[in-house]
C-alpha positions as CSV (number, residue, x, y, z in Angstrom):
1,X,25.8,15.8,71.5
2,X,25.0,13.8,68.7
3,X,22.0,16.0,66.3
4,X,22.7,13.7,62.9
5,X,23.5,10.3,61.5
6,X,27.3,11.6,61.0
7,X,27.4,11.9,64.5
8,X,25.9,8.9,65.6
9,X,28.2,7.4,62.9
10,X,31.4,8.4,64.7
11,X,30.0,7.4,68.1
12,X,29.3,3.7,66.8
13,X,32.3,3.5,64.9
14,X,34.7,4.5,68.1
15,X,32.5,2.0,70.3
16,X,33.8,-0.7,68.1
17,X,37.5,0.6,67.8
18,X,37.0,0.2,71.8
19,X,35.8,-3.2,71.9
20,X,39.0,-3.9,70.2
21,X,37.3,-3.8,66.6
22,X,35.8,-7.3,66.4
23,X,35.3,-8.7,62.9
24,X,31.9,-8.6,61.5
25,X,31.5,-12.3,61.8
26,X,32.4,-12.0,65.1
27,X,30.2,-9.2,66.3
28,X,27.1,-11.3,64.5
29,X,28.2,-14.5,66.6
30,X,28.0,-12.3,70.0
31,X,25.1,-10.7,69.1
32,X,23.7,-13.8,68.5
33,X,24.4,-14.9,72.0
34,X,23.0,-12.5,73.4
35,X,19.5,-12.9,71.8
36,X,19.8,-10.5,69.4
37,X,20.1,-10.6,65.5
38,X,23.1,-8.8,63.6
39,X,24.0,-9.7,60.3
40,X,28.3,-9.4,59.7
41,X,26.9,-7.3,56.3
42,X,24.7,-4.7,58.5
43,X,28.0,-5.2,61.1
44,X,30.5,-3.9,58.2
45,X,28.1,-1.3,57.3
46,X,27.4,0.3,60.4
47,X,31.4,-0.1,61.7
48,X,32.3,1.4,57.7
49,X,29.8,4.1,58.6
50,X,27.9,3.9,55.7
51,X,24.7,3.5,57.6
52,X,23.3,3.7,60.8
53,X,21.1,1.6,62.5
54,X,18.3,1.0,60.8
55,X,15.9,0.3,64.2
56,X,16.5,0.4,67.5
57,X,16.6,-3.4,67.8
58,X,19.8,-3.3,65.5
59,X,21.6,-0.5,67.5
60,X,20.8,-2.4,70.9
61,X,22.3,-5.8,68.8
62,X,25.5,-4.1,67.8
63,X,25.6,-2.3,71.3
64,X,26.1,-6.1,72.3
65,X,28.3,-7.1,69.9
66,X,30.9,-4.2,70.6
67,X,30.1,-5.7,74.4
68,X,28.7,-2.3,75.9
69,X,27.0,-2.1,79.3
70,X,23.3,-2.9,78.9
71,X,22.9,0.2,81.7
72,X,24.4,2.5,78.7
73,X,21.9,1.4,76.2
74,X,19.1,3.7,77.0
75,X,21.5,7.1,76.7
76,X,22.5,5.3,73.2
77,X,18.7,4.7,72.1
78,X,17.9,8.4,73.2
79,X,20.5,9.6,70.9
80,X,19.3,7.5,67.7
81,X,15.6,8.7,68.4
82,X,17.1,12.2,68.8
83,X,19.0,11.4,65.1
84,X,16.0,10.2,63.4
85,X,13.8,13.3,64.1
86,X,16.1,15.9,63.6
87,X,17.0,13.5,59.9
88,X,13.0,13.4,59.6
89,X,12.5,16.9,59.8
90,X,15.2,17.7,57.3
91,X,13.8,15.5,54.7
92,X,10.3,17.6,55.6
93,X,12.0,20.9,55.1
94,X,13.8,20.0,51.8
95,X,10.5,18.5,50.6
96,X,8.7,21.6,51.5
97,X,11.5,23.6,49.1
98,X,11.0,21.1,46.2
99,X,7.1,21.1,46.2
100,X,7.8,25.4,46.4
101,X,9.8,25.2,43.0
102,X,7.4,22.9,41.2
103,X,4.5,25.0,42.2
104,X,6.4,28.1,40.8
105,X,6.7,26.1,37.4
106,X,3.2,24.8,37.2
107,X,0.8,26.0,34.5
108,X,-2.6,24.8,37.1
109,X,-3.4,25.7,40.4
110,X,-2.9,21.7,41.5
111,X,1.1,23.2,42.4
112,X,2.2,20.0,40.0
113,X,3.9,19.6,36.6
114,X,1.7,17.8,34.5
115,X,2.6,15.0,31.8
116,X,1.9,17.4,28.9
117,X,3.7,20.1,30.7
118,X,6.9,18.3,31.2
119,X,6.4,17.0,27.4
120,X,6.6,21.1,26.2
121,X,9.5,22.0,28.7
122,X,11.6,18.7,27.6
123,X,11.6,19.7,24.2
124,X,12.1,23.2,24.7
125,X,15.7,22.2,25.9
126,X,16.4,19.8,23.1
127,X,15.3,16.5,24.7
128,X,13.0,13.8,23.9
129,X,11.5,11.2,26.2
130,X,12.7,7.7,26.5
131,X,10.5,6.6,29.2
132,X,7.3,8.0,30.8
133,X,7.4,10.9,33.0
134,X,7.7,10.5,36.7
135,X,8.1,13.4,38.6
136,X,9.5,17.3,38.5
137,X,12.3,16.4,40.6
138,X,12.6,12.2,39.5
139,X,15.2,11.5,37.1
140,X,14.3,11.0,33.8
141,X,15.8,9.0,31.2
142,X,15.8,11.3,28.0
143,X,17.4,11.5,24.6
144,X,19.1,14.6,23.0
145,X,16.9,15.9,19.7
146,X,20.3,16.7,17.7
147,X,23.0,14.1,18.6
148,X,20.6,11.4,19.6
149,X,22.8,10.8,22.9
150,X,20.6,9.1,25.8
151,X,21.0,10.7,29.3
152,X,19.5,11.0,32.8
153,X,18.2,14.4,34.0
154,X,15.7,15.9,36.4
155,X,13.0,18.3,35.0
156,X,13.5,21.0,37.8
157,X,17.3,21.1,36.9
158,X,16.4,21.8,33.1
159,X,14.0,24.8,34.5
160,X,15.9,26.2,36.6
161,X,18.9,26.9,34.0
162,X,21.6,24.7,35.5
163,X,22.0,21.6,32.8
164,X,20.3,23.0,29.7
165,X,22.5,21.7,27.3
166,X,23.5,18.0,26.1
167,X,27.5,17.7,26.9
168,X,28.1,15.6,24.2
169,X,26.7,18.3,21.7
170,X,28.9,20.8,23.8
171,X,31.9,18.7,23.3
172,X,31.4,18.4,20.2
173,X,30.8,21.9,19.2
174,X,33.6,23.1,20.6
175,X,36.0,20.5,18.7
176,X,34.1,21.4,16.0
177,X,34.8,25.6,16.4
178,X,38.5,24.8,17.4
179,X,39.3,23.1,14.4
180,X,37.5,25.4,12.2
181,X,39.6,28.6,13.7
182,X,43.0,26.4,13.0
183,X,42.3,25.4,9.8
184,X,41.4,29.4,8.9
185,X,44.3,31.0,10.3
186,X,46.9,28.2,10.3
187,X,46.1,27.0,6.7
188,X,45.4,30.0,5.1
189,X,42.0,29.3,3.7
190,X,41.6,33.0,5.2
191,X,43.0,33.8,1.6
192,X,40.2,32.0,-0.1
193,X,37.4,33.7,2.4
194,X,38.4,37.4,1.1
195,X,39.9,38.1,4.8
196,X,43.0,40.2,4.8
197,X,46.2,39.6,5.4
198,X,46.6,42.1,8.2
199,X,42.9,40.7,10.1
200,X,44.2,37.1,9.9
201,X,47.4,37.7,11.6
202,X,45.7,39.1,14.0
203,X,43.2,36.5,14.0
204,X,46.1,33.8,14.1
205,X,47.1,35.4,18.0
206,X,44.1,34.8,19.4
207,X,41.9,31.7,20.2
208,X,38.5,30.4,20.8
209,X,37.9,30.9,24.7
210,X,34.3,29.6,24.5
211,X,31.6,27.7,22.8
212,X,28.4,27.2,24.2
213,X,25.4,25.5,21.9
214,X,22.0,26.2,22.4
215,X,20.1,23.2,20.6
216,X,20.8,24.6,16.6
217,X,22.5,28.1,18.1
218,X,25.8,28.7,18.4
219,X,27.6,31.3,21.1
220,X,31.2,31.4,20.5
221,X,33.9,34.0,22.4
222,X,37.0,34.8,20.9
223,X,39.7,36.2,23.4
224,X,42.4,38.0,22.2
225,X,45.6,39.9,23.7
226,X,44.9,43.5,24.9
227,X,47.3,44.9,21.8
228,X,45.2,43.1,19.4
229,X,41.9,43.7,21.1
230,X,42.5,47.5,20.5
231,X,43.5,47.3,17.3
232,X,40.8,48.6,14.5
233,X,40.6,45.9,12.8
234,X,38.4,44.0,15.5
235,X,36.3,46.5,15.9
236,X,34.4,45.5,12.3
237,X,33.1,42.1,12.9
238,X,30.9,41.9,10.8
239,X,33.2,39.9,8.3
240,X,35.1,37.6,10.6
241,X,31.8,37.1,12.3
242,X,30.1,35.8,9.2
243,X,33.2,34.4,7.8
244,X,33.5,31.8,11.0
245,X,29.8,30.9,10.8
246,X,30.3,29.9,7.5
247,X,33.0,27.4,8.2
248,X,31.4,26.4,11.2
249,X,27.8,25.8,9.5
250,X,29.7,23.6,7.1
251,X,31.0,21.3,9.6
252,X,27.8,21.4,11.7
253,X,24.8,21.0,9.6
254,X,22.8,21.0,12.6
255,X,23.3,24.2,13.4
256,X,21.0,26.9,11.7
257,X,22.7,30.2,13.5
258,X,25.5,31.4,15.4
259,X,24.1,33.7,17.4
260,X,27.0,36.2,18.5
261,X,31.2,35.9,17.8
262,X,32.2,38.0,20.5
263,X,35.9,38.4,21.8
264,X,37.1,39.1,25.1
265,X,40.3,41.0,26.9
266,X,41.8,37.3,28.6
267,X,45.0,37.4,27.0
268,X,47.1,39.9,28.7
């Protein structure tokens, strides 16, 4: 019944609750005694589950530390066998995927991301290198172009859309857009900007739902209550759009557009 290491896992971990759960020094003194070798580390591991066997001399040595039946040995080496190849093939079948997505993202017909290659798709999401490239799908220890911060990502992941942007410039974007909005519609500096009275009391019940930064672009969504997302006064953007880039460009000197203000019915 056993088909993965989980499985064996569980198996190897109950035979040791059955032997009446030696301790690991313990199970390497028997398995000493019977001629074989079992360290009490590689005992912990294996009774902890985080590990199998690593051969089938180990199993067979912790088999005789947990005291089982030499005449049961042969079903339990079947099974780790059985284990290994199904694990083997899964580690084929995944490597088969990731040499797939590569191939899609390579410029050559080799089906491989080259150094020079990697160099253009790093810095088209805002990172530099810090160390030499390794791999499409090897962690690589880059540095954000705007906020300098140093962080570990895989090449693959930055293709395929799912970490593009540097959290620490995310973070600090959106502190950067929330305190802007409070300080326009909570200290009145909406006066000062031109914006009237009516369109900042309107802007003062709504909030900044969003803010996503694209290296030096800014998305931001405002959500507003459904009475206030009807009113007309929303529907002319084009001075509260302007007038929050504005603020915003002032605090963030790294940022050279905000690409859309848009607002959104999640207030209800």
């Amino acid at each position: 019944m056993m088909r993965d290491p989980a499985d064996l896992g569980t198996g190897l971990a109950d035979v040791h609750e059955r032997a009446g759960a030696p301790s690991r020094r313990e199970m390497e003194r028997r398995a000493r005694a019977a001629g074989a070798t079992l360290s009490s580390s590689a005992a912990q591991r294996i009774v902890s589950r985080r590990q199998v066997p690593s051969s089938p001399e180990q199993l067979v040595a912790f088999l005789r530390a947990c005291e089982v039946p030499e005449r049961d040995h042969a079903e339990w080496l079947q099974a780790w066998t059985r284990v290994r190849r199904h694990q083997a093939e899964g580690l084929n079948a995944a490597k088969t995927l990731l040499d797939l997505q590569e191939a899609e993202a390579a410029e050559g017909p080799s089906g491989r991301v080259t150094a020079e290659q990697a160099a253009r798709l790093l810095s088209s999401a805002g990172y530099a290198a810090a160390e030499r490239y390794r791999g499409y799908h090897v962690p690589w220890t880059v540095r954000c172009q705007v906020c300098t911060a140093v962080k570990r990502i895989r090449l693959s992941d930055q293709a395929d859309g799912r970490t593009k942007q540097c959290t620490q410039c995310d973070n600090d974007a959106e502190r950067t857009v929330q305190e802007v909005w409070t300080t326009l519609f909570d200290r009145q500096q909406w006066k000062e900007k031109g914006m009237p009275p009516t369109e900042a009391e309107m802007f003062r019940r709504c909030r900044v739902a969003g803010v996503e930064r694209r290296q030096s672009r800014l998305h931001i969504t405002v959500a507003a209550p459904s009475e206030v997302f009807a009113t007309a006064g929303l529907a002319d953007t084009s001075a509260w759009e302007s007038l929050i880039a504005d603020a915003v460009r002032e605090k963030l000197d790294t940022v050279s557009e905000v690409v859309y203000v848009t607002y959104t019915d999640r207030l209800n």
